[in-house]
C-alpha positions as CSV (number, residue, x, y, z in Angstrom):
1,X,96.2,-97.2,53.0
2,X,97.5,-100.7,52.4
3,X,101.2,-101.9,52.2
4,X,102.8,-103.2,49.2
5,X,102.0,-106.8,49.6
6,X,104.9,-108.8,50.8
7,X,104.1,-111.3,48.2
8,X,103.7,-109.0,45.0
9,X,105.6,-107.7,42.1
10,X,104.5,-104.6,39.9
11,X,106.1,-104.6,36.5
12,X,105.9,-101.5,34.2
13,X,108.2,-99.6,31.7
14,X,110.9,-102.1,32.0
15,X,110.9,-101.5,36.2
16,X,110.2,-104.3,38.1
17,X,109.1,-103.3,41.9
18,X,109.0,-105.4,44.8
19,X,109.2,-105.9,48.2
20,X,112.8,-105.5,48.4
21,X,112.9,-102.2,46.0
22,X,113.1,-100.7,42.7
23,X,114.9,-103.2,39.9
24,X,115.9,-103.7,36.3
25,X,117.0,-106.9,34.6
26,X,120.1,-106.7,32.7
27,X,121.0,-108.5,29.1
28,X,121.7,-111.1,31.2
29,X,118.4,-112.0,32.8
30,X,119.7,-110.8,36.3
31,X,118.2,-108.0,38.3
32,X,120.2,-105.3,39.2
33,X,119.0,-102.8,41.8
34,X,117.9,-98.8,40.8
35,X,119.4,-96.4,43.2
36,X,116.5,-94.4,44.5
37,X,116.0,-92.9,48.2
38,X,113.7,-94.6,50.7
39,X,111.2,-92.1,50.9
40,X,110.8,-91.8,47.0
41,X,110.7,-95.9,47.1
42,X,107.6,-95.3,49.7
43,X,105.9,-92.8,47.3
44,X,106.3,-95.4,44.5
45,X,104.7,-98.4,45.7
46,X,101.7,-95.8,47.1
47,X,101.2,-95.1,43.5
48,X,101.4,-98.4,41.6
49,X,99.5,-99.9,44.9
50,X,97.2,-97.5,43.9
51,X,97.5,-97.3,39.8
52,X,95.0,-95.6,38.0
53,X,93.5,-94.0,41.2
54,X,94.1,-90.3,41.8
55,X,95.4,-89.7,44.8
56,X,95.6,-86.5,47.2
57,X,98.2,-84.8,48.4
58,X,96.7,-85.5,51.9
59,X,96.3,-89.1,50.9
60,X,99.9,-89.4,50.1
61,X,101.7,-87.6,52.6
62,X,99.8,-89.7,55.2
63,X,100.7,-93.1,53.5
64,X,104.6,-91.4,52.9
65,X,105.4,-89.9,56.2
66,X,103.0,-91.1,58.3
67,X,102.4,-89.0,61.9
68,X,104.4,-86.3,60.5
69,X,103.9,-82.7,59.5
70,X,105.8,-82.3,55.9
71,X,106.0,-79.1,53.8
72,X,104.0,-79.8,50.4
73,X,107.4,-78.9,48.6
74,X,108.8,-82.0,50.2
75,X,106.6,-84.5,48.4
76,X,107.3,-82.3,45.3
77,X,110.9,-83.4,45.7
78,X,110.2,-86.6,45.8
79,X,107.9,-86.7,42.7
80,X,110.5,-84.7,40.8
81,X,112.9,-87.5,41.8
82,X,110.6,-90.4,40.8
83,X,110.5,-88.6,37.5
84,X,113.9,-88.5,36.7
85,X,114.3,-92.3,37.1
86,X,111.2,-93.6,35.6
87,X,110.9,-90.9,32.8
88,X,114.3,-91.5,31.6
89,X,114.2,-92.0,27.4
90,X,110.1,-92.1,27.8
91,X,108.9,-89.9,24.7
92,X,105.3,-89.9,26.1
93,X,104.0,-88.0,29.0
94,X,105.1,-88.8,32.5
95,X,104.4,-92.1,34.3
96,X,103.2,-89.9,37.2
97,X,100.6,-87.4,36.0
98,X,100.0,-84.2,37.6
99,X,95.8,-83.8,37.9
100,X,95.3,-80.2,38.5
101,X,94.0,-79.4,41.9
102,X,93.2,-82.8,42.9
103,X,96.6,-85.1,43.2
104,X,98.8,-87.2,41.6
105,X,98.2,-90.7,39.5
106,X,100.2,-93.4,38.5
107,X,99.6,-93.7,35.1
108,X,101.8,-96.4,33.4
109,X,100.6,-99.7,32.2
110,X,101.0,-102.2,35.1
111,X,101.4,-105.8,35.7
112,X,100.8,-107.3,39.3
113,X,102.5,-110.8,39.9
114,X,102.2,-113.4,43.0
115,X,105.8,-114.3,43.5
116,X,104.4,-117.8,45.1
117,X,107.8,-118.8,44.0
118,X,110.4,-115.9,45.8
119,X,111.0,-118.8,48.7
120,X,112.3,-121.3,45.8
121,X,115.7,-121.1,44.9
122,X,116.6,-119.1,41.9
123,X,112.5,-117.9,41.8
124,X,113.7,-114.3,40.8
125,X,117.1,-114.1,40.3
126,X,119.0,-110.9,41.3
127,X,122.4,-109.6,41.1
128,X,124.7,-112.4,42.2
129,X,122.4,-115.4,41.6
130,X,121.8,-117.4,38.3
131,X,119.3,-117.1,36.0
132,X,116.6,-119.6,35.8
133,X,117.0,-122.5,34.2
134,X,116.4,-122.7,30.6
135,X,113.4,-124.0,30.5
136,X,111.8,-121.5,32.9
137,X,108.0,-120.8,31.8
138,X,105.1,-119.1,32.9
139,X,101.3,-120.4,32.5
140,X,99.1,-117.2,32.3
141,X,95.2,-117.6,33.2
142,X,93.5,-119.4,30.4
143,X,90.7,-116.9,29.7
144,X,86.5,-117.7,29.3
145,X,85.7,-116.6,26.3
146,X,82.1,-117.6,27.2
147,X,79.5,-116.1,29.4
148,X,79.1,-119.6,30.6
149,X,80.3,-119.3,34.7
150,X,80.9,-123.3,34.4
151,X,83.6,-122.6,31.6
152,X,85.4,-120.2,33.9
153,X,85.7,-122.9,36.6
154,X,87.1,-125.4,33.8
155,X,89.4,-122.5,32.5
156,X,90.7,-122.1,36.0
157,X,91.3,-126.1,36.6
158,X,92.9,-126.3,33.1
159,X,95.3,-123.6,33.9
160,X,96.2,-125.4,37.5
161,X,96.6,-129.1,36.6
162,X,98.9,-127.7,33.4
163,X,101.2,-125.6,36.0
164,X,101.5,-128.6,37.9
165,X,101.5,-131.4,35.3
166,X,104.3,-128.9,33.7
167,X,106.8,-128.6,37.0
168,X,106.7,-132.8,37.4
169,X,109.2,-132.8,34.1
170,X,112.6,-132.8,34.1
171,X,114.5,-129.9,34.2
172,X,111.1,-127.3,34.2
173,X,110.9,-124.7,36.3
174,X,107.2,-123.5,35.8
175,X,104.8,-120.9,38.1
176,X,101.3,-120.2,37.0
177,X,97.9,-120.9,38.0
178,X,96.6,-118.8,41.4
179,X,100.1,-117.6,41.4
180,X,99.6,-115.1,39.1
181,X,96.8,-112.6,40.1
182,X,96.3,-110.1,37.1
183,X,97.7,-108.8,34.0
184,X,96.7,-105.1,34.0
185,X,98.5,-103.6,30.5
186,X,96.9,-102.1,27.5
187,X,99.8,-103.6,24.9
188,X,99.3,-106.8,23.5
189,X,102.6,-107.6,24.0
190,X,101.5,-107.9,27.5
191,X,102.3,-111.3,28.0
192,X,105.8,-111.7,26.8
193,X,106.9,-108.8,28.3
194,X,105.6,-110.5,31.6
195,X,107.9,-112.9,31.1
196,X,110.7,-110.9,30.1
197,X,110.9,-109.1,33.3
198,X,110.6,-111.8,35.3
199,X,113.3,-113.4,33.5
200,X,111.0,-116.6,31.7
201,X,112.1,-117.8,28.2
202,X,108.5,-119.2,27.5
203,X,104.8,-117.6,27.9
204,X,101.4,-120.3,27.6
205,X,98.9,-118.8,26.8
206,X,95.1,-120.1,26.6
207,X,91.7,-119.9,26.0
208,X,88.3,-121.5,26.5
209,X,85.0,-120.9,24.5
210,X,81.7,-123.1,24.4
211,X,80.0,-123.0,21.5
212,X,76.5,-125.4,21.5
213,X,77.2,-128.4,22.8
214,X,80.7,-128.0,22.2
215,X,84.0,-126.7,24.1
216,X,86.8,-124.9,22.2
217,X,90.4,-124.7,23.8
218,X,93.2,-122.9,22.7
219,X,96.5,-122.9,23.6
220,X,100.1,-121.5,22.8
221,X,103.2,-121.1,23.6
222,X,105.3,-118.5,22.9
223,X,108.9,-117.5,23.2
224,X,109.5,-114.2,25.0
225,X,112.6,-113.2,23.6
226,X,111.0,-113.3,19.8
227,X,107.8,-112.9,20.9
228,X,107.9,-115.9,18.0
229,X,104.9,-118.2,18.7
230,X,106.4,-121.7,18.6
231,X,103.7,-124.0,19.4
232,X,99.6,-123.9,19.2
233,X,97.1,-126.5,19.7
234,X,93.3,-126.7,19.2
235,X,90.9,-129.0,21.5
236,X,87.5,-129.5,20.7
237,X,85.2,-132.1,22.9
238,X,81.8,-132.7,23.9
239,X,80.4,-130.5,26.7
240,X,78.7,-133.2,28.7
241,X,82.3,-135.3,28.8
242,X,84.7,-132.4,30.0
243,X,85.3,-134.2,33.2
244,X,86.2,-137.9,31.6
245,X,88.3,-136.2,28.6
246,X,90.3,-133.9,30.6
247,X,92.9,-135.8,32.0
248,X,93.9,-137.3,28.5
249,X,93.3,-134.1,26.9
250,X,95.6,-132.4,29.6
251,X,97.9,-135.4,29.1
252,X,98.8,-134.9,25.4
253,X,99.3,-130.9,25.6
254,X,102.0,-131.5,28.6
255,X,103.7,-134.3,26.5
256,X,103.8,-131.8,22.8
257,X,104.6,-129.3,25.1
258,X,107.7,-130.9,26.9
259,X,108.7,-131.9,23.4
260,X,108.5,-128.4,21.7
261,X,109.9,-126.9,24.7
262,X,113.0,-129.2,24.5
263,X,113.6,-128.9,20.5
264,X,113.5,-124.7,20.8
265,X,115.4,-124.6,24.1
266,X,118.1,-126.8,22.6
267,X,118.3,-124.8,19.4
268,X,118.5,-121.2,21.2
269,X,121.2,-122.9,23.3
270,X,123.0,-124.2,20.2
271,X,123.2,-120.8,18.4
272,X,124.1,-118.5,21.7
273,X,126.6,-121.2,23.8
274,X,127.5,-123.4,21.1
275,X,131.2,-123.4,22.1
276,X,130.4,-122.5,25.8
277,X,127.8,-124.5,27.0
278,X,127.0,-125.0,30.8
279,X,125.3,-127.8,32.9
280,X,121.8,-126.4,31.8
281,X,122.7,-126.6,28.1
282,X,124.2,-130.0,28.1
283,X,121.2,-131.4,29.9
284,X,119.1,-130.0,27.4
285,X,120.8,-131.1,24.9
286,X,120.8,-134.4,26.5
287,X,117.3,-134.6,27.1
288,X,116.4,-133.5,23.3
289,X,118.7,-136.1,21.8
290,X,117.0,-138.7,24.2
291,X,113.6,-138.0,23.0
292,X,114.4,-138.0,19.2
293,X,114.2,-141.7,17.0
294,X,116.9,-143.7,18.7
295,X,120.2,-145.4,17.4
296,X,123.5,-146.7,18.7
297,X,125.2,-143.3,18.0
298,X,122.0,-140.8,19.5
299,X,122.2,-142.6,22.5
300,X,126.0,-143.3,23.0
301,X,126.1,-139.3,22.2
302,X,123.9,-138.2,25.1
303,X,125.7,-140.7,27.2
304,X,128.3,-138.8,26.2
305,X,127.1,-135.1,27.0
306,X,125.7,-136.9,30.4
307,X,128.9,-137.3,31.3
308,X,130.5,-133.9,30.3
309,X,127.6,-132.7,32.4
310,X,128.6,-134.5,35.4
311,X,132.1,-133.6,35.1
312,X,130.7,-130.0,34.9
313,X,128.1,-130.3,38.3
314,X,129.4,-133.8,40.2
315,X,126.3,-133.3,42.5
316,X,123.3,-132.8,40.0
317,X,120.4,-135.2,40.6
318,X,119.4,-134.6,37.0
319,X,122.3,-135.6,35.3
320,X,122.5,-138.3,37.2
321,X,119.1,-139.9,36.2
322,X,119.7,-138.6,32.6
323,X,123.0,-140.8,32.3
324,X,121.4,-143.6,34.0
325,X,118.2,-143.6,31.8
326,X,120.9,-143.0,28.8
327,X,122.8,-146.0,29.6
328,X,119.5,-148.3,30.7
329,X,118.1,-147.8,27.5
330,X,121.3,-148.7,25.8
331,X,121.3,-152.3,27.6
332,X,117.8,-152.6,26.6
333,X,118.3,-152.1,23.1
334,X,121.5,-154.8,22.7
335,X,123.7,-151.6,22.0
336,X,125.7,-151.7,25.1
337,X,130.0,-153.1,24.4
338,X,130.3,-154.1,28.8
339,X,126.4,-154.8,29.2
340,X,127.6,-155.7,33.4
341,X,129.5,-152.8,33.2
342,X,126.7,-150.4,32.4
343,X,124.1,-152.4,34.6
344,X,126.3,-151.8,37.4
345,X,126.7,-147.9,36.8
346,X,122.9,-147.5,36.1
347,X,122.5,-149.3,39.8
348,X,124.9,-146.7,40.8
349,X,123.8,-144.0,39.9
350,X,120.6,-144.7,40.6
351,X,120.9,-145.5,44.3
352,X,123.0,-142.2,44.8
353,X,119.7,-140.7,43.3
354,X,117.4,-142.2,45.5
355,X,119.4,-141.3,48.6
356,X,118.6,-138.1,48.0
357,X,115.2,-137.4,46.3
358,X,112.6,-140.5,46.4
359,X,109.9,-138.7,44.2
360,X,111.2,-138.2,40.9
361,X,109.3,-140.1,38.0
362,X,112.4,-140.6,35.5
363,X,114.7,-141.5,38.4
364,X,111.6,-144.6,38.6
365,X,111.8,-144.7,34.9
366,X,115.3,-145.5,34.9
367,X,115.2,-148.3,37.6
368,X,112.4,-149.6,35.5
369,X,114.7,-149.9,32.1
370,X,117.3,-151.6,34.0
371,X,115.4,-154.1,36.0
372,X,114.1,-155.1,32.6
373,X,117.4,-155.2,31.2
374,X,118.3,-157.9,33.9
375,X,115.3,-159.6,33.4
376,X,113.8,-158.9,36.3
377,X,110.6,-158.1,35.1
378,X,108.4,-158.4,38.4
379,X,110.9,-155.4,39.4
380,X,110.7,-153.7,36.6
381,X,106.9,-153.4,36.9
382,X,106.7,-152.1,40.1
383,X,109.1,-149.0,39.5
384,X,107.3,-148.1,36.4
385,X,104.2,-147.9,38.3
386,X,105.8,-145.9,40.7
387,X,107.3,-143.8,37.8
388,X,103.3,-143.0,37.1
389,X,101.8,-142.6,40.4
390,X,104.6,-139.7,40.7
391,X,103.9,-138.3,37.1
392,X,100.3,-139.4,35.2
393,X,101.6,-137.8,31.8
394,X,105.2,-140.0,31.7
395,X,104.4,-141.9,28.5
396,X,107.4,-143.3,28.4
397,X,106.7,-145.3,31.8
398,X,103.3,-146.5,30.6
399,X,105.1,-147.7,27.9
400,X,107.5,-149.5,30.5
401,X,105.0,-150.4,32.0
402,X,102.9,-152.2,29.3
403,X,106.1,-153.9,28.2
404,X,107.0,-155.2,31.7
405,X,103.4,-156.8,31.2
406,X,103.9,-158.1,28.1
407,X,106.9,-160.1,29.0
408,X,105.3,-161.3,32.1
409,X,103.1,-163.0,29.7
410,X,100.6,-160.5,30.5
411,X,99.8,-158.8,26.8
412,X,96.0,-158.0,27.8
413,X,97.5,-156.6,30.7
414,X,100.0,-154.4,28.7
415,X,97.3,-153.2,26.0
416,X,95.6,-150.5,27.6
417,X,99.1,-148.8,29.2
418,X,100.5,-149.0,25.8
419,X,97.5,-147.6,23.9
420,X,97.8,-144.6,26.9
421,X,101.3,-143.7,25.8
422,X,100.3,-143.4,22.5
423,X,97.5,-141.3,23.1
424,X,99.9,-138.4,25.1
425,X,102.4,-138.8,22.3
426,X,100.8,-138.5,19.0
427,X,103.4,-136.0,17.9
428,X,106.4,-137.6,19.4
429,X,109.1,-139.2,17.3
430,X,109.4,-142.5,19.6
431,X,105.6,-143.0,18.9
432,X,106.3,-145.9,16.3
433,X,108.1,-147.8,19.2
434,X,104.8,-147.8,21.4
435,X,103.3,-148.9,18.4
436,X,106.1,-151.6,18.0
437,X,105.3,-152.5,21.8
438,X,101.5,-152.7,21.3
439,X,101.6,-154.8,17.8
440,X,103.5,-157.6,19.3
441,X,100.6,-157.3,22.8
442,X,98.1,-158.1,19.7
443,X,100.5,-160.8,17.9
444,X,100.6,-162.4,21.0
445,X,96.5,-162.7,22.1
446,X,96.4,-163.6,18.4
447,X,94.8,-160.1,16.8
448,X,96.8,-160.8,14.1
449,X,95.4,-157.7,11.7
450,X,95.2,-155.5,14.3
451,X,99.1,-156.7,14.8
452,X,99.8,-156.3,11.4
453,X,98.4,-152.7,10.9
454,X,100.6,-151.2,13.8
455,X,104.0,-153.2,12.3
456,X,103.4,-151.7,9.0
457,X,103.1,-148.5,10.5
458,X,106.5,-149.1,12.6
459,X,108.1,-150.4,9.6
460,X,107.1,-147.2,7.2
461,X,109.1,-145.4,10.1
462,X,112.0,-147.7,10.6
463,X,113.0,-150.0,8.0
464,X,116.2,-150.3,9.2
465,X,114.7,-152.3,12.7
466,X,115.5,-155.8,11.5
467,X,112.6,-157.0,14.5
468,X,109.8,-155.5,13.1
469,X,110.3,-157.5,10.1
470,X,110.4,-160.2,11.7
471,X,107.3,-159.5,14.3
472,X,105.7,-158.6,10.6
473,X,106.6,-161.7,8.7
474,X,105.0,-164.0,12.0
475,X,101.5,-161.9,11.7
476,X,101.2,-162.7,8.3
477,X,102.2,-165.9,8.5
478,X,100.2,-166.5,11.2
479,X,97.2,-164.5,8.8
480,X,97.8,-166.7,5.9
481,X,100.1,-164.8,3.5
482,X,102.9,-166.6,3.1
483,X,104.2,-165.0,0.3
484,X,104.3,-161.6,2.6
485,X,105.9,-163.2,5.3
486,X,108.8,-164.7,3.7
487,X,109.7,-161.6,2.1
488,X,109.8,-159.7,5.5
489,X,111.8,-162.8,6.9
490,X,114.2,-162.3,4.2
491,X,114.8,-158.6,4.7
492,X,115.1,-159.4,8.4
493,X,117.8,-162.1,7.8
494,X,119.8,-159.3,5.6
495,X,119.5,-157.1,8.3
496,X,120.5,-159.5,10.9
497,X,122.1,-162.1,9.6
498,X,123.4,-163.8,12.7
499,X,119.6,-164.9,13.5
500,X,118.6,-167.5,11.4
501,X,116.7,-169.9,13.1
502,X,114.6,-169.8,16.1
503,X,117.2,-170.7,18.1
504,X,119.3,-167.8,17.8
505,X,116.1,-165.6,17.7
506,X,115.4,-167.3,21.4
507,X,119.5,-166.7,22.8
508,X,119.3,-162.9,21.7
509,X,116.0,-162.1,23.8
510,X,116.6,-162.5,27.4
511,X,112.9,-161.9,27.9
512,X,111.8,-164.8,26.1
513,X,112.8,-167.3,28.8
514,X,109.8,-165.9,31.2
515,X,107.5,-169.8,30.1
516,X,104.1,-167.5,29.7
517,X,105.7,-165.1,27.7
518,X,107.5,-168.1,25.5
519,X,104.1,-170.5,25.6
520,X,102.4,-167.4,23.8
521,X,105.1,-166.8,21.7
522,X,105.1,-170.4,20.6
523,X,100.9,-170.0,19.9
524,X,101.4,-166.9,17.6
525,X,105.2,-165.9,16.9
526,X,106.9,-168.9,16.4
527,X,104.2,-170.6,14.2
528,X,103.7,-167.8,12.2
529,X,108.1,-167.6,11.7
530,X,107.4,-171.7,10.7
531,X,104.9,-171.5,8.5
532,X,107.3,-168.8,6.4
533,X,109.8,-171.6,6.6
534,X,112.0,-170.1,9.4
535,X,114.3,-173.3,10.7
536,X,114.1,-174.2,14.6
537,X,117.6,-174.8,14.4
């Protein structure tokens, strides 16, 4: 009879049985060991090895005290003993059933795991270790809903490239896909509980269906603590195009995902360590204000919570690249009080990063924002394409990336990077700055309604950007209404008052003094800002 497998773990009735024994998790997430004797741990993974089956007497005792003779009272002991631990506050029959005059069965609900993840750190925590980090989650099997075979081998791929797509972000600790073998429970709970026991915040969930010519996904995400479902999402597309649209279908669930997960994750860590928070909770708090609508003051107060954070764990790698990319994106935006002073931390920071760990995708994000910053735009290009080859789903460094283009006096280079970011980001607050990005790529190859379109848009979201209505006011000038465009050039001037003539527009962008990124900008943005009556000087 075969072994418990030394890669397994059997959950049922709150138990959670490995190779290294019997366990229960505490209120705190951590496992804490059952006290049970060797020989009744033997009987125990014989039964839930073999749930469901009924099993001899002979059977047993062969697999429990193998090449021995044993009194039949002896495994009667042992059941009895099984019984009291595993029976304890049950009010339904026994999770061992008696069947008269043929054996024993195990017959409690069971879910078997791959623990692919017990030679990780922190995979399953037990007494003595932490818990995972809070944004620990779990991708179950999506399930073919269809008798379509084909549909099975695109649920499977779905379920694989989202486990791995999901671990590449910051801060995720994810295990899914072939890792987990079967879910064998009648309760429909069966899910969350899964990842209760093995001590995951998050469950996703999915589901694939054809219908005609047609293929339905599902997905969900759910928290296991609630059992609240927090996020859902429904994908529809054409049969014969499953191959071409899955990457960019893939693309925008991991982005709403890795947004959701950071909104909820910061708001359970608000209401339970609000006045206690550890390195975990400050660097999702971090992360959560990052990915919200900028300002000065949300990105000088994650710079802030960076830094308690580093105070906190000196040696994190991810606070590290979180105060760098905090403090890059301050330079970039004209926010920053020392602008060398910050440069030179980012650098910092940055290189102690990258003697340590080459592969991370923000750490490349970060180098990208700062080489920009300095104007260094050849630079900036090349680590923002790294950023990508290390993590296909970073909007964020597409966007980089179709900006480093743009100011390289490249916008038709730019264009289709930009319009990928926005595609994986349709639900993410910092969409109306790709839009931002791509409008002036348009305003510069001389789309001008095209241009115009995507500033309105921006400018519905943020007013307050005294830029955009600048950017705006050139399109239309450029398109003929003048009467538009000086009263966008007006409410930029009110806004920023310092730049009123092209002169000072020119000294505040760094950028500008790349010549193919200013010859364009004298074809389309500058004569659009004249013909509105904008002075050179």
């Amino acid at each position: 009879m075969d072994a418990l497998g030394r890669r397994e773990i059997f959950l049922f009735e709150g138990f959670h049985l490995d190779r290294r024994g019997l366990f229960r998790r505490d209120e705190r997430g951590i496992l804490t060991p059952v006290a049970i004797g060797g020989r009744a741990l033997d009987l125990l993974r014989v039964l839930v090895e073999h749930r469901e089956e009924v099993l001899s007497k002979t059977e047993i005792m062969a697999a429990v005290w193998p090449q021995m003779v044993v009194e039949d009272s002896n495994l009667a002991f042992q059941i009895a003993a099984l019984r009291r631990v595993l029976d304890r506050g049950r009010t339904e029959a026994s999770c061992i059933q008696t069947v008269a005059r043929r054996g024993y069965r195990f017959a409690a609900p069971v879910m078997r795991f791959e623990a692919e993840a017990l030679d990780r750190a922190a995979a399953i925590p037990h007494a003595g270790a932490s818990p995972l980090p809070r944004l620990a989650i779990i991708v179950l099997p999506f399930v073919n809903l269809s008798n379509d075979p084909e549909q099975g081998y695109f649920a499977h791929g779905i379920t694989e490239d989202l486990t791995t797509d999901l671990s590449q972000m910051c801060g995720h600790f994810v295990i899914g896909g072939s890792a987990v073998l079967m879910c064998e429970s009648k309760s429909g709970s069966d899910a969350n509980e899964l990842g209760r026991e093995l001590g995951f915040h998050y469950v996703l969930q999915g589901s694939v269906r054809r219908s005609g010519s047609r293929v339905r996904m599902n997905v969900r995400l759910t928290d296991t603590e609630t059992v609240r479902l927090l996020w859902s999402e429904r994908v529809e597309m054409d049969r014969r195009n499953i191959a071409a649209a899955e990457n960019d279908i893939l693309g925008r669930l991991v982005r709403a995902l890795r947004l959701e997960l950071l909104e909820d994750a910061d708001r359970r860590s608000r209401t339970k360590r609000a006045a206690d928070p550890d390195t975990h909770d400050l660097l999702i708090r971090e992360w959560a204000w990052f990915c919200r609508p900028r300002s000065a003051s949300t990105l000088r107060d994650a710079q802030r919570e960076f830094e308690r954070a580093l105070a906190l764990e000196p040696s994190s790698v991810e606070v590290r690249i979180g105060l760098a990319t905090a403090l890059a994106a301050i330079s970039l935006e004209g926010w920053s009080n020392a602008l060398s002073q910050d440069q030179a931390q980012v650098e910092r920071l940055l290189a102690e990063v990258f003697a340590r760990v080459t592969n991370h995708s923000m750490a490349h994000l970060a180098m990208a924002m700062l080489r920009r910053s300095q104007n260094r735009l050849t630079e900036a290009r090349i680590e923002a394409e790294r950023a990508i080859a290390l993590d296909r789903n970073n909007s964020d460094a597409l966007y980089e990336l179709g900006l480093a283009y743009m100011y390289l006096g490249q916008p038709s280079a730019g264009i289709p990077h930009m319009t990928k970011a926005i595609g994986l980001s349709s639900r993410d607050p910092l969409v109306s700055d790709m839009c931002y990005g791509l409008g002036r790529c348009h305003l510069l190859l001389g789309h001008f309604d095209q241009a115009i379109e995507l500033f309105y848009r921006v400018r519905a979201v943020r007013p307050q950007y005294w830029d955009i209505h600048m950017w705006l006011a050139a399109a239309l000038g450029c398109n003929a209404d003048l009467d538009g465009s000086r009263g966008e050039l007006t409410e930029a001037i009110e806004l920023k008052p310092e730049v009123d003539s092209l002169a000072r527009w020119r000294a505040c962008q760094p950028s500008i003094g790349v010549p193919q990124y200013w010859a364009l900008c004298e074809k389309t943005l500058n004569a659009g800002l004249r013909r509105a009556g904008f002075p050179e000087e």
